[in-house]
Every structure is written in C-alpha cells, then in structure tokens.
C-alpha positions as CSV (number, residue, x, y, z in Angstrom):
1,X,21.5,61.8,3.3
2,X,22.2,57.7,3.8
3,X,25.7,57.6,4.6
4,X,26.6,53.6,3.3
5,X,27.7,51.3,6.1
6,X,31.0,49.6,5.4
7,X,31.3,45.9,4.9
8,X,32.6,44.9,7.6
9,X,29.7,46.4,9.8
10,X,26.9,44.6,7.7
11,X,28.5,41.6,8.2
12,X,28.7,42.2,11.9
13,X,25.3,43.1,12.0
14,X,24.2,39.6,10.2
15,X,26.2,37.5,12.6
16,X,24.2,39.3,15.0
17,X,20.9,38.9,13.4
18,X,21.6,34.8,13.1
19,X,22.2,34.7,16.5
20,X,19.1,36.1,17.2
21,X,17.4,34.3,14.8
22,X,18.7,31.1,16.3
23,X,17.5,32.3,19.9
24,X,14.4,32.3,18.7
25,X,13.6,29.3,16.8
26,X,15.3,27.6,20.2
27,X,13.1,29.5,22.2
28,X,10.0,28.5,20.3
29,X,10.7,24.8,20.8
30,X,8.7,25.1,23.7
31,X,5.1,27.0,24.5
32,X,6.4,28.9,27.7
33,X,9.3,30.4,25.9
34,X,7.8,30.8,22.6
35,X,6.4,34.0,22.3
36,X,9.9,35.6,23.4
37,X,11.0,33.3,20.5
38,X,8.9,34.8,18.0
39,X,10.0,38.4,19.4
40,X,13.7,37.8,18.7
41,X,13.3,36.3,15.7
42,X,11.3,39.5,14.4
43,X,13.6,42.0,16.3
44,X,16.6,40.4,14.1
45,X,14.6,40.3,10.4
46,X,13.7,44.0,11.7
47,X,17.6,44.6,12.3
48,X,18.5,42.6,9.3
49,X,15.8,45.0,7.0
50,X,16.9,47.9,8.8
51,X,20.6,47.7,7.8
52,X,20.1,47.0,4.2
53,X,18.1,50.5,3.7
54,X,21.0,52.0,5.5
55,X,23.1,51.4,2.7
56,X,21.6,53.6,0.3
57,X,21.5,50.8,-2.7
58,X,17.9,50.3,-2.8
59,X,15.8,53.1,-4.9
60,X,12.0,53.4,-5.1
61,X,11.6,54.2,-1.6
62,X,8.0,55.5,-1.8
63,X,7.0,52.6,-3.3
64,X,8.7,50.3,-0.7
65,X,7.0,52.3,2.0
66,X,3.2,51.4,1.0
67,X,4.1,48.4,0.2
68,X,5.3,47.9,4.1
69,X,2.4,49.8,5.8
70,X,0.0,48.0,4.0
71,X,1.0,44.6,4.3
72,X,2.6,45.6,8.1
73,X,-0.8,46.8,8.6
74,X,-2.8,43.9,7.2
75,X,-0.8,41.7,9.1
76,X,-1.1,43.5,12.1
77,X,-4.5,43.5,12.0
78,X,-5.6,39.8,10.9
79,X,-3.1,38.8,13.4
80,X,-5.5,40.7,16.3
81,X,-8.8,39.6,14.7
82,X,-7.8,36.1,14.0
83,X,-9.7,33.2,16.3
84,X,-7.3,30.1,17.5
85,X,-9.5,27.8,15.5
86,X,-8.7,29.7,12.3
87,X,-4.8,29.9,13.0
88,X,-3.8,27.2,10.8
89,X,-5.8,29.1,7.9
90,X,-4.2,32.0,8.6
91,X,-0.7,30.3,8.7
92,X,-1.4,29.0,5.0
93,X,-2.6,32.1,3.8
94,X,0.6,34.3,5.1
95,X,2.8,31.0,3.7
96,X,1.3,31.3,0.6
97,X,2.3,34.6,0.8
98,X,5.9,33.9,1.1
99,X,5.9,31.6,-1.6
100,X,4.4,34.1,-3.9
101,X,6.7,36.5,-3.0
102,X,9.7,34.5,-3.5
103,X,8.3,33.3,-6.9
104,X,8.1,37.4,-7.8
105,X,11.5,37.9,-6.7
106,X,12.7,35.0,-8.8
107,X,10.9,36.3,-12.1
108,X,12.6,39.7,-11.5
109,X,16.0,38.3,-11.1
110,X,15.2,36.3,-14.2
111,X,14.3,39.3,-16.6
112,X,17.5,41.0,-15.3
113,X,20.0,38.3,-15.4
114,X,18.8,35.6,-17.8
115,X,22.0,35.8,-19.6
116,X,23.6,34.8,-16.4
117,X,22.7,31.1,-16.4
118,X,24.0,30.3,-12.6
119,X,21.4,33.6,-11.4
120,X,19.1,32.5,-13.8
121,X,19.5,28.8,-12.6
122,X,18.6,29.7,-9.0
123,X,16.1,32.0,-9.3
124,X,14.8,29.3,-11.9
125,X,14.7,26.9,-8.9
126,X,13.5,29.6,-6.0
127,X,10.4,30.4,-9.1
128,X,9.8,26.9,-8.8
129,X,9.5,26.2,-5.4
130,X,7.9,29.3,-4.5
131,X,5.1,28.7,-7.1
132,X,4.1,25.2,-5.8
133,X,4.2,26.8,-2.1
134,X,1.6,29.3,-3.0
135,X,-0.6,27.1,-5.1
136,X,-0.3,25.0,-2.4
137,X,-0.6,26.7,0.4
138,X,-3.8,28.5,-1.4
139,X,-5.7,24.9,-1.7
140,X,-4.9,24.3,2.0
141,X,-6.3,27.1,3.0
142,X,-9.5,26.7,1.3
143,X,-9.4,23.4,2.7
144,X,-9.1,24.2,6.1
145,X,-11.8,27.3,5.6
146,X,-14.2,24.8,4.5
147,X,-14.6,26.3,1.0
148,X,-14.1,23.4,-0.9
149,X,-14.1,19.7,0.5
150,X,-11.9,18.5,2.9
151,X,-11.8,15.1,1.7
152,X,-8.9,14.0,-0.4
153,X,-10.2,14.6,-4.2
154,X,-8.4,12.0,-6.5
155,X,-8.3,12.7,-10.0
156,X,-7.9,9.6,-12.7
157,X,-4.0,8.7,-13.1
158,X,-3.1,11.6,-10.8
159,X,0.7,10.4,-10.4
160,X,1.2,10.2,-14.4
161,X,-0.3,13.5,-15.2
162,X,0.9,15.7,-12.3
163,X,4.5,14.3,-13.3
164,X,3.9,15.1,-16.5
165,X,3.2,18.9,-15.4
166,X,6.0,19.2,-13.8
167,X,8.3,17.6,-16.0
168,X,7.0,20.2,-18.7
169,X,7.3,23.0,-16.6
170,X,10.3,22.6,-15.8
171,X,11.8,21.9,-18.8
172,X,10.2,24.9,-20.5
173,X,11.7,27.0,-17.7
174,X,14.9,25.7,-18.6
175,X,14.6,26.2,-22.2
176,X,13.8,30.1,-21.6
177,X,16.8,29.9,-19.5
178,X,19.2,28.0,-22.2
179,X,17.9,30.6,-25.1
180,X,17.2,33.9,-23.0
181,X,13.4,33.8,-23.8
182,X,11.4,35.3,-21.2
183,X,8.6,35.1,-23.2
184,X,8.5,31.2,-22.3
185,X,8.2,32.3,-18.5
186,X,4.5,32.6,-18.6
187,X,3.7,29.3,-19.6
188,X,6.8,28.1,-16.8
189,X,4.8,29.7,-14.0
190,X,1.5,28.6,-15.2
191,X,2.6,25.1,-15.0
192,X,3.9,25.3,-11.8
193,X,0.9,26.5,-10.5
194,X,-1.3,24.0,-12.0
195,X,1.3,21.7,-10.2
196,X,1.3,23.0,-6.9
197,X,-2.8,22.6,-7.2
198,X,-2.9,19.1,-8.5
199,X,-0.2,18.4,-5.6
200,X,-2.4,19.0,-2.9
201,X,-6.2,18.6,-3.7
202,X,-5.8,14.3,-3.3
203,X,-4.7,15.2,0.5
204,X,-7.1,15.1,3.2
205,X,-8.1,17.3,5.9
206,X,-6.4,15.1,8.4
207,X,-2.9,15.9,6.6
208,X,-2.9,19.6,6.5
209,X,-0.9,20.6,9.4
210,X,2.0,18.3,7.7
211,X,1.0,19.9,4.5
212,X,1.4,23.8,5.4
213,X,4.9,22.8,7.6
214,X,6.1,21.2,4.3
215,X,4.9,24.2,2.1
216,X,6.4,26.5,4.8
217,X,10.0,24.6,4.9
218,X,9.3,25.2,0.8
219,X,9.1,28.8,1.0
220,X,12.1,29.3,3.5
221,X,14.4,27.3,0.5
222,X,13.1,29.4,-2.5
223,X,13.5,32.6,-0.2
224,X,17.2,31.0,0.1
225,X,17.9,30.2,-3.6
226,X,16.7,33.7,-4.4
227,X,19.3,35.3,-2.3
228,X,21.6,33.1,-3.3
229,X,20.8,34.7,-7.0
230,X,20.6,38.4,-5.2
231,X,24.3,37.8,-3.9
232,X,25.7,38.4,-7.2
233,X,23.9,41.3,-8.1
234,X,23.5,45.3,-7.4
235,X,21.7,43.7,-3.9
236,X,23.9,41.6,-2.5
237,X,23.5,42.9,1.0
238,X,19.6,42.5,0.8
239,X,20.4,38.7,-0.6
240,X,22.5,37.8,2.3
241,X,19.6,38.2,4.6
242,X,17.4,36.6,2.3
243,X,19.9,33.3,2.1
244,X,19.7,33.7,6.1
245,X,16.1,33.7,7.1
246,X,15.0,31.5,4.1
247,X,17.4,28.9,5.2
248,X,16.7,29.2,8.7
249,X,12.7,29.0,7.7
250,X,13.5,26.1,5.2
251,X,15.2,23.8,8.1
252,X,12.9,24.7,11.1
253,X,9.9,23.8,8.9
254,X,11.5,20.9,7.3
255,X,12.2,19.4,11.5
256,X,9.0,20.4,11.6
257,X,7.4,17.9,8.8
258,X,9.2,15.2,9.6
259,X,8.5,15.4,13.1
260,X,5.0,15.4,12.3
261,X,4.9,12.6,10.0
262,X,7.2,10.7,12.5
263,X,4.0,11.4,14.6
264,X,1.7,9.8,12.4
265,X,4.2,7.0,11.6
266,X,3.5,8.0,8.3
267,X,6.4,8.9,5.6
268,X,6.0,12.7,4.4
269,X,5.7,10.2,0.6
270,X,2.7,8.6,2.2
271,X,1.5,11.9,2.9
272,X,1.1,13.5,-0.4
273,X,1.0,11.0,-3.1
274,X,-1.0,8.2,-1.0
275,X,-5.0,9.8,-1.3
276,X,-4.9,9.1,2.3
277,X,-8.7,9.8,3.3
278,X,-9.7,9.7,-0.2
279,X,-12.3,6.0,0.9
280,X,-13.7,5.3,3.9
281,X,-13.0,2.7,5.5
282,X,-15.4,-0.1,5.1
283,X,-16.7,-3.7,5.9
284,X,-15.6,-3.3,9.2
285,X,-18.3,-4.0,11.7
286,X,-18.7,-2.1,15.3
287,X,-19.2,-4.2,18.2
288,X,-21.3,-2.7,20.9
289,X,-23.3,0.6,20.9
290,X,-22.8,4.4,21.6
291,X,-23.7,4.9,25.0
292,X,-24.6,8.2,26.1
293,X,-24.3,9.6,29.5
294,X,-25.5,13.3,31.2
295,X,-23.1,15.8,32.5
296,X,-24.5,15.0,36.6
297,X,-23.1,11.6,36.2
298,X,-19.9,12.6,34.3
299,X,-19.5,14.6,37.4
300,X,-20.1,12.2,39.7
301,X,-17.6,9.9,38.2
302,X,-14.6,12.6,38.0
303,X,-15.7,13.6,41.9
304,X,-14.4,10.4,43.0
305,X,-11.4,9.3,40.6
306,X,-7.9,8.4,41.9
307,X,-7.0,11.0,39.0
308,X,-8.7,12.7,35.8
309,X,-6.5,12.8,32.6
310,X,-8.2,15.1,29.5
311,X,-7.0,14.6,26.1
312,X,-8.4,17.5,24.2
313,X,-8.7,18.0,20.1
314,X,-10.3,20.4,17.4
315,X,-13.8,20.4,18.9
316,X,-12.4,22.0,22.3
317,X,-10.9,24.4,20.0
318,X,-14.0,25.0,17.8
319,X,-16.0,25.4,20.9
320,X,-13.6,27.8,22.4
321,X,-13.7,25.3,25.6
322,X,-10.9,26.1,27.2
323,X,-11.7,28.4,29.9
324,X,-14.5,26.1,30.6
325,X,-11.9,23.3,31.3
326,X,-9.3,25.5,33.4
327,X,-12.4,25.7,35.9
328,X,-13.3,21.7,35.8
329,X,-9.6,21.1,36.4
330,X,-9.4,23.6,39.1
331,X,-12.7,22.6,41.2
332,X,-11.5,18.8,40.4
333,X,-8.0,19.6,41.9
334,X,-10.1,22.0,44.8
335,X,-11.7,18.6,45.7
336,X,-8.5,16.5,45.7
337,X,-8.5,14.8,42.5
338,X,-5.6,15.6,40.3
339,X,-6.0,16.4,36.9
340,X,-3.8,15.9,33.8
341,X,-4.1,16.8,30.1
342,X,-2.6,14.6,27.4
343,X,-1.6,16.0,24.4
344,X,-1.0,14.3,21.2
345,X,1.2,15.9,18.3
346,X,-1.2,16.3,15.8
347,X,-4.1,17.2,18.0
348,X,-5.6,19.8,16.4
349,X,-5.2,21.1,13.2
350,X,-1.7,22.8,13.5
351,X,1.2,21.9,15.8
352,X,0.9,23.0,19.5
353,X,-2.9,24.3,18.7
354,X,-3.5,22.6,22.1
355,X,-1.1,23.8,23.7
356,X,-1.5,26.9,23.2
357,X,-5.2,27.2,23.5
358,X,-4.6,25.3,27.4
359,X,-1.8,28.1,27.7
360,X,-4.4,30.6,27.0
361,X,-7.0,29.7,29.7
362,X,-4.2,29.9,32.0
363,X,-3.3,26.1,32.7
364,X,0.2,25.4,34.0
365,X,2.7,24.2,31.6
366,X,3.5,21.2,34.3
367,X,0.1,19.7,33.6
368,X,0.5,18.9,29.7
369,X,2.0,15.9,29.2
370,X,2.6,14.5,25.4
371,X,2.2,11.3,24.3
372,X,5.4,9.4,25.4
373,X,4.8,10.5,28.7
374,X,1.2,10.2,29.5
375,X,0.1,6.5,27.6
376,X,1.2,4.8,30.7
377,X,-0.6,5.9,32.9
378,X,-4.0,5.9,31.6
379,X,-4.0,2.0,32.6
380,X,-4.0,3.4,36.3
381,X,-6.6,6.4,35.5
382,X,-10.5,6.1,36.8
383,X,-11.4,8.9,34.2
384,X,-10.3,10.0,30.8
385,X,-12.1,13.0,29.3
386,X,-12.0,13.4,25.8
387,X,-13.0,16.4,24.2
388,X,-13.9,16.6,20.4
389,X,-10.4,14.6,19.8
390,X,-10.8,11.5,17.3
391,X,-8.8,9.8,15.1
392,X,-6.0,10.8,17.9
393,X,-7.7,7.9,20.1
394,X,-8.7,5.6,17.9
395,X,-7.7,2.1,18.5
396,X,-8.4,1.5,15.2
397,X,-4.6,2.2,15.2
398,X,-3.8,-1.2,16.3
399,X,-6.0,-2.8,14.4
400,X,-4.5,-4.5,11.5
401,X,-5.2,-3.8,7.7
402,X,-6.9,-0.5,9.4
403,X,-5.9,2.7,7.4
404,X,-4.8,4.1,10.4
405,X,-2.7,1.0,11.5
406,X,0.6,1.9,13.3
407,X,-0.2,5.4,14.0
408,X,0.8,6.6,17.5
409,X,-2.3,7.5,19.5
410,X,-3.2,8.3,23.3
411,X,-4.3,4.9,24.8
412,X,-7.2,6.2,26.5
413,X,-9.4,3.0,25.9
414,X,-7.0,1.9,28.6
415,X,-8.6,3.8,31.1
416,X,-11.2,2.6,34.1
417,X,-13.9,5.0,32.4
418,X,-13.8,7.1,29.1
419,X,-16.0,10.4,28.5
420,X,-16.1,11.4,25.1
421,X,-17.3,14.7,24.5
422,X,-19.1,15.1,20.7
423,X,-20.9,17.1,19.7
424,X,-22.7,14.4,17.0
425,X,-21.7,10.9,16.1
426,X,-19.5,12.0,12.9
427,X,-16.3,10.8,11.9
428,X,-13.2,12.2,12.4
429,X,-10.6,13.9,9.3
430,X,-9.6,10.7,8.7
431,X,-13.0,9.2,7.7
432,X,-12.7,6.3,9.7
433,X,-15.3,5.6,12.6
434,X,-13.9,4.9,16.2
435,X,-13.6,2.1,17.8
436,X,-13.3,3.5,21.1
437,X,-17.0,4.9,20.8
438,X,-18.2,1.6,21.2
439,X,-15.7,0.0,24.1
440,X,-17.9,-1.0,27.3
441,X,-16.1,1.4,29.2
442,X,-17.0,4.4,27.1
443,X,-19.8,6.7,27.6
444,X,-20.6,9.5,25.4
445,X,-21.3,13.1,26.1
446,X,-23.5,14.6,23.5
447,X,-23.3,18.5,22.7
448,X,-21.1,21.7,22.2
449,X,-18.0,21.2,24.7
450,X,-18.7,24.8,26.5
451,X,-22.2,23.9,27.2
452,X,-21.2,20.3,27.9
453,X,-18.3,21.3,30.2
454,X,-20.1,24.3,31.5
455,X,-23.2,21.7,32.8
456,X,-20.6,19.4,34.2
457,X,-18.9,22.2,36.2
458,X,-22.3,23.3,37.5
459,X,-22.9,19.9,38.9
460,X,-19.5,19.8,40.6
461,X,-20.2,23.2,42.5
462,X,-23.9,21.8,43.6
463,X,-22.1,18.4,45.2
C-alpha cells in the first residue's frame, strides 16, 4: 500500500528537483557539458514524477502505465533510430507533442472546473497556447521533412484573417467560460488550430529553427498555466511540477529565440508575420562566374596555407561529412597547417547542429570557434572551406536593400582563397543567390561533401 508523503517532504523534494533542473539547463549551455545537462534535467522530472505517484492521489494506474511504456518506448526508440539531419524534425514532432498534451490537460481541467472561472481562466490560456504549439510545431515539421514546400506560402490578407481567427477563438473560449458551456469548446480548439496553421505556413525554411525554439518556449508556458490551474485542485502536487518544468522549458526556449533572432538581426515579429522567403530576390545581377576547381588542387592549396578555417552547414550534415573532415583536419594539422572551424548560430537547421555533428566525429571542442571570434581572422587565412553552408556567407548581407541586409554572417569572402563545397548551384533557404559564389577568389567544389572531402583527403595522403 502507498503510504502518502507529508508536505513538507514533497516540497523538499521539488526544491531539489529545480536545482537539478537548473544544473542542467546550465550544463547544456555548452556542447561538452551538455549531455550530463540533459541527464540531470531527466533524473529530476524522473524524481519530480516519482514523488507524485508516491502520494497515492492519482487513480487509474493501469492506464497511466501503457500510456508511459508506450510513449517511453516510442521515444526511446526514435531517439536511437533518428539521423542528426532529421533532429530538428524530430524536435518539432516531440514539441508538438507537448503542446498537445498541455492543450488535453487544459480541456480536462475545463470540463471539471468551468464554474471556477480563475481554473477555467488558465487552463483557457494553457488550451490556447498549447493548441497553436501543436498546430505549429505539426506544419514545421512537415516543413523540415520536405512533405509540403519549404518556401514561405502567403495567403491573400493573411494578417487580417489570421487575426480574425484568433480574435474569434478566443472569444468563443471565453464565452464557454463566462456561461459554463463546454459545448462551445469544440469550435474554441478548432480555431486555435486553424490559427496555429495559418501562423506558420508564410515562414520559410530558413526560419524554422527560430520557429520550433518559439513553439517550444510556447509549450513550457501552457505546461505552466496548466499547473497553475492543477494547483487548486485534487492534484496539486502533480501541478507544482508541472508549473516547474513548464516554466523552466518556457524561459530556456524563450533565451533561446531571441538569441537566435538576435543572430539573424532579425526581430522574432519579423520572423513570423514578415513572409520572409516568400520572393526571391530579383534584378540583381552577378558579377563574375562560378568557377569550379577538382579536389587535387583544393589539396594542394590547403597543403601549403599559413592556416585552414572550415565553416560547415546543412550539406555537411546531409552528407553525413563529418568523419570525413576530422581526417582532412587531422592530416592538414599532421603536415603543419592548423585548422579551425567556424561556426555560425544558425548553421544548420537547429541550434548547435554543427556542433554537435563536429563533436560526433570526435573534433576537439577548442577548435570551434563562433562567429564573434573567428570573423577576424579570416582576413589573415590562405584557405576557407565551406561546406554546403549558404546564406550563412553570403555577402549579400552587406549589401544594401538585400533581403538579407544586416544579418551577421562569417566573412569568409575575406579570405586569400575560398572553397565552396556544393553539391549543385541551388540557392540557399533563403532563396537568395550568393554573392560569394562569384568573388575572384572563390572556387567551387562540385559534388556530395563525403565523396568531395573523401577525394581531397586521398590527394593529401599521395603528396
């Protein structure tokens, strides 16, 4: 039998488990530390879980049970299985998740406490939030998965009638509120939906990392507000840790967004109501060619540099390139030619993806260098490799009237010699062709980056 902890032990307990959840998010500020991060934030939602069974207030245990071995088990699973390149999707999917979840939670709390309109109001506001996050999070992912364009869709007087969704949503959630009619939740979450959808189809592909950190911050508040509602009833206890992760969640990812828009020098606004990547950009003329090169003379060129900076992107993740770098950097660095990688915010398609992916193949921490750091030396720098990386070094950036005008990029163009590695002559997420492609002192290197990397190792180990 469940003997019920006293109060004063839970609440022990859930100082502990904020400690530990604060560890962690400190801890996963930085990729060496991260994954011991993501370890005490578990081991304290596990303690935090843990505790409120213990109390013997919670009934349908069976039920509770399947529901945790199959979603543990899912999760477990698609967490093996699941490629780098499709992280991001997978982050969106399990956000979406969240969000539905705390929209669920929110419609129970409302059928049980309507007539208690400061529950009602929070859950009202947690069913809100939670179902834009999983609309959202939803058309992100089919985004990123390539099921339905990337490319910002714009709808005719999007602003007006996207308002005008939400408006009436809401305010039909209220009404059902006011007069206790649960019967006008249906058409409440329906709206919300449909808002969450209209939201986020006008934002390009180049946005969606911002767009999932926002949607994530999102789900951490509703998660919050519902256990705010919890608090009052039968399941206080299990609200208290609800208010704790979902605020935690709700202020790490909200850092997060604005970090990554500060990145962009783009307001999070600008983000989602500006279409950005909806045109491409046009009447802009590129001086100069595409000039290709083969990997024998990219070798020969890296052979003898005072130094070798690589700014990787998507295409090295796409290509699963990174062991094939690790071994250019260490022959490079074998022959006496140091070797750097520069790593911009948003290269990628989710913050870090570099990072990590370097981290995988086993490349010291000490040898990424982000933006702030790196940009001045590339002045100084024989050769910059780029590899499938785009709109992250496009001078196009300082180009005025340019849609990407203002936003932070590595200043590789300042290099001695530039290598870009592509594997065709496409745009970038962004939609807006590269100027660097065409500077004198850039060369292209046509093809997958394994098999383009792998050919320019193997002309390094014949010289």
């Amino acid at each position: 039998m469940i003997v019920p902890y006293s109060g004063d032990i839970v609440n022990a307990v859930y100082v502990v488990a904020v400690l530990a959840f604060i560890l962690g998010l400190k801890a996963m500020s930085s990729p060496e530390t991260a994954r011991r991060g993501i370890v005490y934030a578990g081991a304290a939602m596990l303690v935090a879980v843990v505790v409120i069974f213990l109390q013997g207030t919670i009934n349908n245990l069976a039920w509770i049970a399947i529901g945790i071995m199959i979603g543990g088990g899912g999760g477990w699973y698609w967490a093996r299985v699941v490629k780098m390149t499709a992280m991001p999707q997978m982050v969106a999917v399990y956000n979406g998740m969240g969000g539905g979840s705390a929209a669920a939670i929110a419609a129970v709390v409302l059928l049980s406490s309507i007539g208690d309109h400061v529950g009602a109001s929070l859950s009202l506001a947690g069913a809100i939030i939670g179902s834009i996050s999983i609309a959202g999070s939803v058309i992100a992912f089919l985004k990123l998965q390539g099921w339905m364009p990337s490319k910002a869709i714009v709808l005719p007087a999007r602003q007006v009638t996207n308002l005008a969704v939400l408006a009436v949503g809401i305010a039909i959630g209220v009404y059902a509120v006011v007069t206790v009619n649960t019967a006008f939740l249906w058409p409440f979450y329906l709206l919300l939906v449909l808002y969450g959808i209209l939201l986020t189809i006008p934002i390009g592909g180049a946005d969606m990392p911002v767009v999932i950190s926002l949607f994530n911050a999102l789900t951490g508040m509703a998660v919050a507000l519902d256990g705010f509602a919890l608090v009052n009833g039968p399941l206080g206890d299990a609200g208290y840790a609800m208010v704790i992760a979902g605020t935690l969640v709700g202020a790490a990812g909200s850092l997060l967004t604005v970090l990554m828009a500060r990145a962009m020098n783009r307001s999070i606004g600008n983000v989602f109501f500006s279409a950005f990547g909806a045109t491409e950009e046009t009447g802009t003329e590129m001086k100069g060619s595409l000039k290709p090169i083969d990997a024998t003379d990219v070798a020969v060129l890296m052979e003898y540099a005072n130094q070798v900076i690589i700014a990787p992107g998507y295409g090295m993740a796409v290509a699963q390139a990174q062991q094939k770098v690790k071994e250019l950097s260490d022959l490079l660095e074998a022959k006496g030619v140091p070797v750097k990688f520069a790593i911009h915010p948003v290269a990628g398609r989710m913050p870090g993806h570099m990072n990590v992916l370097l981290a995988e193949a086993g490349i010291s921490y000490d040898k990424l260098f982000d933006r702030d750091e790196i940009n001045q030396e590339f002045a100084h720098t024989d050769v910059v490799l780029v590899i499938g990386a785009n709109d992250v070094v496009n001078p196009a950036a300082h180009r005025k009237g340019s849609p990407l005008e203002g936003m932070p990029i590595l200043d590789v163009e300042q290099a001695k010699n530039v290598i870009v590695n592509k594997r065709g002559q496409g745009k970038g997420f962004a939609g807006i062709e590269n100027d660097l492609f065409y500077r004198d002192n850039c060369r292209m290197l046509y093809g997958d980056a394994q098999a383009a990397i792998g050919k320019v190792v193997a002309a390094l180990k014949k010289s």
